[in-house]
N, C-alpha and C positions, 0 to 999 in steps of 0.2 A: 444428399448434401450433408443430414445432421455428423452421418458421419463421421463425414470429414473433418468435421468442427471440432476444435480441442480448446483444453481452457489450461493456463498455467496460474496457479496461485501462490506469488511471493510469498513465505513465512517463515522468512530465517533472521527478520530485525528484532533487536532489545526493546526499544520503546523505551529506552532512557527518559524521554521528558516526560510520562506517567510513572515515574519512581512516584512516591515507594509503591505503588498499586502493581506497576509492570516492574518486575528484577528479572536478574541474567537468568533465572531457576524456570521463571511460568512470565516470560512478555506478555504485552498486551492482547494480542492475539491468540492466545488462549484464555484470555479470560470476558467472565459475563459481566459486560459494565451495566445492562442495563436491566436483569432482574429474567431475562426473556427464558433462562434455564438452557441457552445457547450461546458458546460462545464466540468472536466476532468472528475467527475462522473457520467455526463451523459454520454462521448464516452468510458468509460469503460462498464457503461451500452448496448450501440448499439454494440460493440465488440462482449459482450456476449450472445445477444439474436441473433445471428446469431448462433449459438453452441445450447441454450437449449431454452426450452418454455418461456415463458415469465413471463406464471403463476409458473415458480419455477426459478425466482429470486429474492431473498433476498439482502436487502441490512440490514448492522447492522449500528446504528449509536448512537447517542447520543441524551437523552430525547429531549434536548435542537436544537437540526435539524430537526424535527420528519417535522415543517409546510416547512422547504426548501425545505428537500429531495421530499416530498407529491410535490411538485408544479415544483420541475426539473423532476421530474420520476413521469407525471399523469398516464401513463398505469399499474400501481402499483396497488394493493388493499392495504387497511390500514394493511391489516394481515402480507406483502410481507416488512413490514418493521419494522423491530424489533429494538426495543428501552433501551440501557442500561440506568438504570436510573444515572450512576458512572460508569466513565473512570477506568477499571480493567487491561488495555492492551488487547494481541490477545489473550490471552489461554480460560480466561470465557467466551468472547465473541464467539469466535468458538465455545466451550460448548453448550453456548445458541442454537447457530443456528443448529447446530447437534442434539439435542433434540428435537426442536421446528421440522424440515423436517423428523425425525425419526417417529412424531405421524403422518405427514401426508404419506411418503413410507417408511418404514422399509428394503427395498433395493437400498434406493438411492444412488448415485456416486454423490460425489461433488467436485468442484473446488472452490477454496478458495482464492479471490487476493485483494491485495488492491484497492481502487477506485480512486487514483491519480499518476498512474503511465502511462510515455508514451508507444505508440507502435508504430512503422514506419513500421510495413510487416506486415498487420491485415491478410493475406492470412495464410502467414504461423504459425503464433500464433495459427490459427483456428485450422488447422492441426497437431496441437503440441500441444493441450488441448482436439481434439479428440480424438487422441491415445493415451495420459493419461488416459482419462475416460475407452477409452478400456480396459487399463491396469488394472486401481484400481478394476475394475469391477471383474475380472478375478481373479485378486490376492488381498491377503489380507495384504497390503502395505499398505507403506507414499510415496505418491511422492511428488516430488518437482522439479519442473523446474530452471535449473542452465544456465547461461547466457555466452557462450563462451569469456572469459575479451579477449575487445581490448587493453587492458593497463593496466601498474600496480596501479588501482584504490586502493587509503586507504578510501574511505567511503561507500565500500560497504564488506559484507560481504562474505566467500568464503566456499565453499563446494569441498571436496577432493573424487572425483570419485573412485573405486574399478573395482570389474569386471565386464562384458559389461552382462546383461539378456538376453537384446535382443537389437533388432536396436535400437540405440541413449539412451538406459536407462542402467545406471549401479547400483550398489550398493554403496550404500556412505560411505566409508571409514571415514570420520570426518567432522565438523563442525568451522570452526574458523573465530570469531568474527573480528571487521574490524582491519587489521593488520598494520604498518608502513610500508614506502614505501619498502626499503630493502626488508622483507620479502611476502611485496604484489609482488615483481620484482621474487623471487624466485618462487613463486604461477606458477605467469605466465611462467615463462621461465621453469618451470618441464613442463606444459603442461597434469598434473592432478588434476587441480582445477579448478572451474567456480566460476564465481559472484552467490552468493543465491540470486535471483528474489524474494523471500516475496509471490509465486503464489505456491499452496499445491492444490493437488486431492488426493480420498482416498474413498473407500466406508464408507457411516456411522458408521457400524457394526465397523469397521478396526479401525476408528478412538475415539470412544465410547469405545472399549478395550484399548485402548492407557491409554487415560484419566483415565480408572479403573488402569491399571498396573502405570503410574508414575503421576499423581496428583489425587488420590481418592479425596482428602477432597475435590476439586473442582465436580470430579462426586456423591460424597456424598449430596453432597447441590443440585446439578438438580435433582438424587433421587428422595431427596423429594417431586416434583413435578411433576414427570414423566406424572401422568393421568391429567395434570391439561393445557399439553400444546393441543394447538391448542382447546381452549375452551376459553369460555369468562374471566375467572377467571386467567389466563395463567400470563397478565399483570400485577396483583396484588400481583402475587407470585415471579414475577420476582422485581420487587420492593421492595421486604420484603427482597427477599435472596441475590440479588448478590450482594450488595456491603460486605456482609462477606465474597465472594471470594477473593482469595490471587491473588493481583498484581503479573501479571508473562505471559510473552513472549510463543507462543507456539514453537518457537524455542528453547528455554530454555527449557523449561515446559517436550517438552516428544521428541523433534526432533533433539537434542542432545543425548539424552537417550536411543531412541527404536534402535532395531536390525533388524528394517525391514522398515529401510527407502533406498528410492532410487531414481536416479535424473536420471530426461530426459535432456541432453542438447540442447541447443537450440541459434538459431539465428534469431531472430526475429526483431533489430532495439529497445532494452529495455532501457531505463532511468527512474530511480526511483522517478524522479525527485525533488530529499531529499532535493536541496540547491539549492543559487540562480548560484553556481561554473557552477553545472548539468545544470541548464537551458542554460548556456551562452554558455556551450560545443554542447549543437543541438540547439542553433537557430541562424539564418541566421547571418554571420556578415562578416563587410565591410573589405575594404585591412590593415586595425589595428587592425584585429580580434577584433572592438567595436560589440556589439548587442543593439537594442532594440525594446521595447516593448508597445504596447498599445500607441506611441507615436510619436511623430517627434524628431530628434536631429541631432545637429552639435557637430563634435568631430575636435577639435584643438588639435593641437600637443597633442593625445590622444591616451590610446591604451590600448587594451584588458578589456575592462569596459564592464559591460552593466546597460542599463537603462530602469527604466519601470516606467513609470508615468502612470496617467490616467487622462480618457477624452480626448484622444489625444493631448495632450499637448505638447510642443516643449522644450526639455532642449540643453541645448549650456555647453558643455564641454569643460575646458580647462586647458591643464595640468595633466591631471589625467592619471595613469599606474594605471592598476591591480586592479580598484574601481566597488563598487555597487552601485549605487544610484538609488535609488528608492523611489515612494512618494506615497501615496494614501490617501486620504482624509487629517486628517490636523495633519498626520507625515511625516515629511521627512528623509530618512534614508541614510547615506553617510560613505559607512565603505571599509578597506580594501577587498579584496578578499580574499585572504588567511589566514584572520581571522574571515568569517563567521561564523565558529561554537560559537562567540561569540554574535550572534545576539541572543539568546536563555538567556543570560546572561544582554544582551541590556533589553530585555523586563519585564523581571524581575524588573529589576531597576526603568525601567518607572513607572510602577504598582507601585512600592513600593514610589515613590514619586509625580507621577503626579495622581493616581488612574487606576481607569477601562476603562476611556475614552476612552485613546490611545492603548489598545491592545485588 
């Protein structure tokens, strides 16, 4: 059965909201947030080669990462790393990779997770992606790993469980995007809803139908090429068609939609690690709940910040409640906390007056 088992690892997003740490040059996912001399997509990589072979890991990423990923992941073959030539979102990109491992095993089982997300219990993650693959293998399902909420978190999304299959996996009653705090509070306190993890298994076949039943015109376009993957021509063809694929979420796309999705939940220690809010919540911080990162600092009359410079650098706070600060190379970034999601907004701006330099 190991096999059969394949893992696909997203790693073609910017990570905009860790500007200026993640830019369009080295996103977050190449890089070492936390000192460990690994970066997040490469211990998302060592995660999973404990799970499946090594020669059926794929990573997807963007044309523009092809010589990073190759040089953070040497045990890779050039084929083991598939290349969108245009940011489509997760739906074509999963497409892709579901085509591309369909010409090499037309029974494979695969796990589907992003490449920059934390894991604090790698034991029991293992064992809760095993017994997914069990599953999908078996049944002709969507799964999806849902994340037991310690809190009423509003930036992540929420998955409303049904009734129970079998041990730890139910049937997914709804889908609901990230909610305000009020009703993230009623989430939690019903006690049938989990955080959506962004991590999907399913057999090829299971998910290949999906794609036919609620986005044809995206399986219309890989059609096309069906005899052409896992051949030399494969890259040429993938260049030609996908950026006519329609921008679209596979949460959106069919995981919303299908009637045979189901979730395992799970407690594994997960942080999506979407913002710099999530970072500052796991990492180590002193008796003013400050953090910091890649650096040295002194915090005066300070509290609940964190900071992350580079090249070990020393920053001296003072005054500051509730702030980010952060620098890397020649931006420096000093913004509320609670108005992070305007960092995405920040950068834009820059671009649009300083140019390309700084993001």
């Amino acid at each position: 059965m190991r096999n059969n088992n394949y893992c696909v690892i997203m790693s073609g997003g910017v990570g905009s909201r860790f500007w200026p740490f993640s830019k369009e040059g080295k996103p977050k996912q190449f890089l070492d947030f936390f000192g460990t001399g690994r970066s997040l997509l490469q211990s998302t990589f060592d995660r999973f080669k404990e799970i499946v072979p090594v020669e059926n890991i794929y990573i997807v990423t963007n044309d523009a990462y092809a010589e990073m990923t190759s040089r953070q992941l040497p045990e890779l073959k050039e084929e083991q790393i598939l290349l969108e030539p245009i940011r489509r979102n997760t739906a074509p990109a999963i497409a892709y990779a579901s085509f591309r491992i369909r010409a090499v095993n037309p029974n494979a089982n695969i796990v589907v997770a992003p490449s920059d997300h934390l894991i604090l219990n790698v034991g029991r993650f293992v064992d809760d992606i095993k017994k997914g693959l069990s599953f999908v293998e078996k049944n002709p399902v969507l799964l999806t790993l849902g994340i037991q909420p310690s809190r009423p978190e509003t930036g992540y999304g929420y998955i409303q469980s049904g009734e129970e299959q079998e041990d730890g996996i139910y049937k997914v009653k709804a889908f609901t995007e990230k909610p305000d705090y009020n009703l993230a509070k009623k989430f939690v306190e019903s006690g049938e809803f989990v955080w959506n993890s962004g991590i999907f298994l399913w057999n090829v076949n299971s998910i290949i139908d999906a794609f036919r039943k609620h986005l044809p015109d995206i399986i219309r376009k890989f059609n096309e090429g069906k005899e052409l993957f896992n051949t030399p021509a494969e890259k040429r063809f993938i260049d030609k068609s996908f950026p006519f694929c329609r921008n679209i979420s596979i949460d959106y796309g069919i995981l919303e939609k299908a009637d045979n999705v189901y979730v395992n939940i799970s407690d594994f220690g997960w942080s999506d690690l979407g913002t710099w809010g999530a970072l500052h919540d796991i990492s180590d911080r002193d008796e003013n709940n400050n953090a910091h990162l890649n650096c040295k600092a002194l915090f005066v009359e300070s509290s609940d910040n964190i900071v992350a410079m580079s090249d070990g650098k020393l920053a001296v706070i003072q005054g500051l409640e509730d702030y980010i600060v952060a620098e890397s190379g020649n931006v420096l970034l000093i913004c509320k906390k609670n108005e992070e999601q305007r960092i995405k907004h920040f950068v834009t701006d820059v671009k649009l007056r300083y140019g390309d330099e700084y993001v």
